[in-house]
C-alpha positions in Angstrom: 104.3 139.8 11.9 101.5 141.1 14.4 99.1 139.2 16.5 96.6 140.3 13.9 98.5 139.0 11.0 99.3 135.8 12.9 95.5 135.2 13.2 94.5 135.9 10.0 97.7 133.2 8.4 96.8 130.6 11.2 92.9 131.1 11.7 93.6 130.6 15.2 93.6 133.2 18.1 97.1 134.2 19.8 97.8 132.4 23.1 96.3 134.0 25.9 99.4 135.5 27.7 100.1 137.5 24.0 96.2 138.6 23.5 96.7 139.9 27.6 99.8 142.5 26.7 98.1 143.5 23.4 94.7 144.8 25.7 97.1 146.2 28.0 99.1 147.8 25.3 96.0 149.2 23.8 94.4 150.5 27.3 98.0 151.9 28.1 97.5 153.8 25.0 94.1 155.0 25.1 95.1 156.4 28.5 98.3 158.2 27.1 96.0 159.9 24.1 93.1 160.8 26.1 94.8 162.7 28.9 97.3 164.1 26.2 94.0 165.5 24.5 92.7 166.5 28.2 95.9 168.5 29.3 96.1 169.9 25.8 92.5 170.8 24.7 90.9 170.5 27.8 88.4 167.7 29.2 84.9 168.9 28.2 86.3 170.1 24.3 87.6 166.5 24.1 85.1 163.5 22.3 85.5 160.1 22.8 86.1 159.7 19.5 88.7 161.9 19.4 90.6 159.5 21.9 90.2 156.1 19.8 91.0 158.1 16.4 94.3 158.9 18.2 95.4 155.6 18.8 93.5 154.1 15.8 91.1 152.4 16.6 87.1 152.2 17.0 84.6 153.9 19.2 83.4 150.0 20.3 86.9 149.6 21.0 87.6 152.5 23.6 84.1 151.3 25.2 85.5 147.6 25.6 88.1 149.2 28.1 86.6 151.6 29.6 83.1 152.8 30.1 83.3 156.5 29.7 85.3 159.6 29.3 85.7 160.4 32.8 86.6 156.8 33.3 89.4 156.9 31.5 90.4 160.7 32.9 90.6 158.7 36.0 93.1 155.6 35.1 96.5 157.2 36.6 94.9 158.1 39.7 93.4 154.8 39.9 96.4 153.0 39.7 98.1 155.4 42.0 95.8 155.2 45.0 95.9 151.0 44.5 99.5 151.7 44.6 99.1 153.3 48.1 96.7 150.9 49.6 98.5 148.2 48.5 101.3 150.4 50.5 99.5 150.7 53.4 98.4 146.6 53.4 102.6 146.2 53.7 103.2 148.5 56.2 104.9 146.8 59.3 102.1 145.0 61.8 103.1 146.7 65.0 103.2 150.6 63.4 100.8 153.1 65.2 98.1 154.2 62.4 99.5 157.6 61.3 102.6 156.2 60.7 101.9 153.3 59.0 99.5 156.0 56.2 102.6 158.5 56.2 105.2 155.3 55.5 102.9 154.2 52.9 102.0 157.5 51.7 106.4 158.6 51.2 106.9 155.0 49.8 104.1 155.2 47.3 105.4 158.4 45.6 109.2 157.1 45.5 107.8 154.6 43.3 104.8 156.0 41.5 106.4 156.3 38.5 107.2 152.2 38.6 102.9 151.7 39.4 101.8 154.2 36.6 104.7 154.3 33.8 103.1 151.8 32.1 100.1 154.0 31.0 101.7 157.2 31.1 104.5 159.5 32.4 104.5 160.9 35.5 104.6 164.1 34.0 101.4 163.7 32.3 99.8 161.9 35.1 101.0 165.2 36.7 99.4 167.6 34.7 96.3 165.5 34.3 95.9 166.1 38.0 95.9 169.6 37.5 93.1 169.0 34.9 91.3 167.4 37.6 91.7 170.1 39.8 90.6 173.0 37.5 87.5 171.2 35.6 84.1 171.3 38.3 83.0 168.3 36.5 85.7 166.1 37.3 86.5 167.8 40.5 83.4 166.3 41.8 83.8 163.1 40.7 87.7 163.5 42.4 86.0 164.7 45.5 83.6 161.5 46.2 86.8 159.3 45.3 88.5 161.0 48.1 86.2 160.1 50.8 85.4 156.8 49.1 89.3 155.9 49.2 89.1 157.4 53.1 86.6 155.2 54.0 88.2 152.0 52.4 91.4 153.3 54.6 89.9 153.7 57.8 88.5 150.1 57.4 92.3 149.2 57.1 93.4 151.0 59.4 90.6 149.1 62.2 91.2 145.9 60.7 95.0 146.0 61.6 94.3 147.5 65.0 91.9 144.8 65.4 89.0 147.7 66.3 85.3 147.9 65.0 84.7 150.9 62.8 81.8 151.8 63.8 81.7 151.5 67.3 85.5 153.3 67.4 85.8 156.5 65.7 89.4 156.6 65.7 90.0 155.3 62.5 87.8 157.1 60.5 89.5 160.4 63.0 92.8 159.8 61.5 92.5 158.8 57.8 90.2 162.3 58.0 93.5 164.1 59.5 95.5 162.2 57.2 93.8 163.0 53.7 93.1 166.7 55.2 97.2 167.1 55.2 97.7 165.5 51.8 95.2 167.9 50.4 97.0 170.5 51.8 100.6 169.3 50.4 99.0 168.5 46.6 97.2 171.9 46.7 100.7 173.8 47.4 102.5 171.2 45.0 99.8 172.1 42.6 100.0 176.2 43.0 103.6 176.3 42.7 104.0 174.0 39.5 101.5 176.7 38.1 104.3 179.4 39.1 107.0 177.5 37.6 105.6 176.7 34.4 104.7 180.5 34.2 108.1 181.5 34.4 109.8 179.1 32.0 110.3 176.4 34.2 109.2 172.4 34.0 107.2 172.4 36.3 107.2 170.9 40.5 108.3 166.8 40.1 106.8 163.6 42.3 110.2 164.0 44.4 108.4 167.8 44.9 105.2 166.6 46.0 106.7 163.7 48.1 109.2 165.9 50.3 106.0 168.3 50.8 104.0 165.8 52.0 106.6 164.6 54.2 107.0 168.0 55.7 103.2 168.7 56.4 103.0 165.3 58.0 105.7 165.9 60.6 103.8 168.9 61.3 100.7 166.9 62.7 102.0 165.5 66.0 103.1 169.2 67.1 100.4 171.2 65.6 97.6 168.6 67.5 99.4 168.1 70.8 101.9 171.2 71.8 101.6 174.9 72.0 101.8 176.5 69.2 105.3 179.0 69.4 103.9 182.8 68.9 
C-alpha cells in the first residue's frame, strides 16, 4: 500500500519521518528527469512541464520543490559544493590554508558520489556539468556561484586562521588561486571527456577529474615560488 493509499484508508496523514523520504524521493526524482531532459534535449528546449510529466506529477508540484528551471539544473552541484565546504569545515585545525582547500577538495571528489547519489549518478551529474559549461545562460548563473562559493571560502579560510577578511587579503588571495586551479583541472577534465565520447569511449570519471586536480595543485607551490626550468 502507498503513503497515498494509507491516507486515503485511514484519513490520517503518514508520520512525519515517512512524508520526509517521500518529498525526498520525489525531489531526487525531479532532479534525475530534468537533467536527463537537459543532457538529452538540451536546457533551453526543455519546459518545466516536461520535467513534472516525466516523473508524474503536477506543474504545482515541481514549484513546491524548487523554484525554477535553473534551480533545479543546479541541484547536483549544490550538493557537491556543500559537500566540499562541509570538507573544508573538517579539515585538521593546525593545516596551512591551501592545504586544508586541496585536502578537502581530493576528499570531496572520493566521495561525491556518496553526497550526490541520492539524486543522480555521477555520470549524469557529470554530463549535466558539461551542459552548464556549453549553455551562456547557465554559464552565467555558474559563474556568480563561483565567486559566491569563493567568498563564503575565504571567510572560512580567515575564520580558522583567526584573521579579519577585510583588513587581510590573504584569504580572499588564496581561495582566488585555489578556484583559478580547479577551473583549470575541470576545463581539461571537461575537453578530454568530449574526446573520449567522440571516439567511442565513456567518457573521463570523478576518479579522472580528482587525480587532475591533484596534479594542478601540486603545481602551485613551484609555479608561485621557484624558477621556472626552461
Amino acid at each position: 500500500m502507498t503513503t497515498d493509499e494509507a491516507v486515503a484508508d485511514t484519513g490520517t496523514p503518514p508520520p512525519a519521518g515517512l512524508r520526509e523520504r517521500k518529498k525526498r524521493r520525489t525531489r531526487s526524482a525531479l532532479v534525475r528527469a530534468a537533467l536527463e531532459l537537459f543532457t538529452r534535449q538540451g536546457y533551453e528546449r526543455t519546459t518545466v512541464d516536461e520535467i513534472a510529466e516525466a516523473v508524474e506529477v503536477s506543474q504545482r508540484t515541481f514549484f513546491r520543490y524548487f523554484t525554477s528551471k535553473e534551480d533545479v539544473a543546479f541541484a547536483s552541484q549544490e550538493a557537491a559544493e556543500c559537500h566540499f565546504f562541509a570538507a573544508l569545515c573538517g579539515r585538521p585545525a593546525d593545516e596551512a590554508p591551501l592545504a586544508a582547500l586541496r585536502g578537502a577538495a581530493l576528499d570531496a571528489w572520493g566521495s561525491i558520489g556518496d553526497s550526490i547519489e541520492q539524486m543522480v549518478s555521477p555520470e549524469l551529474h557529470i554530463r549535466m556539468y558539461r551542459v552548464i559549461e556549453s549553455t551562456p545562460s547557465l554559464l552565467a548563473v555558474h559563474l556568480r556561484r563561483i565567486a559566491e562559493m569563493e567568498e563564503r571560502l575565504a571567510r572560512e579560510i580567515a575564520r580558522r586562521e583567526g584573521l579579519d577578511i577585510d583588513a587581510d587579503p590573504r584569504p580572499r588571495l588564496v581561495v582566488a588561486m585555489f578556484g583559478g586551479v580547479i577551473r583549470v583541472a575541470g576545463k581539461l577534465w571537461g575537453e578530454r571527456g568530449e574526446e573520449d565520447e567522440e571516439e567511442g569511449g565513456e567518457g573521463d570519471s570523478v576518479v579522472t577529474l580528482r587525480d587532475l586536480t591533484a596534479f594542478h595543485l601540486d603545481y602551485v607551490g613551484p609555479s608561485l615560488a621557484e624558477q621556472w626550468d626552461k
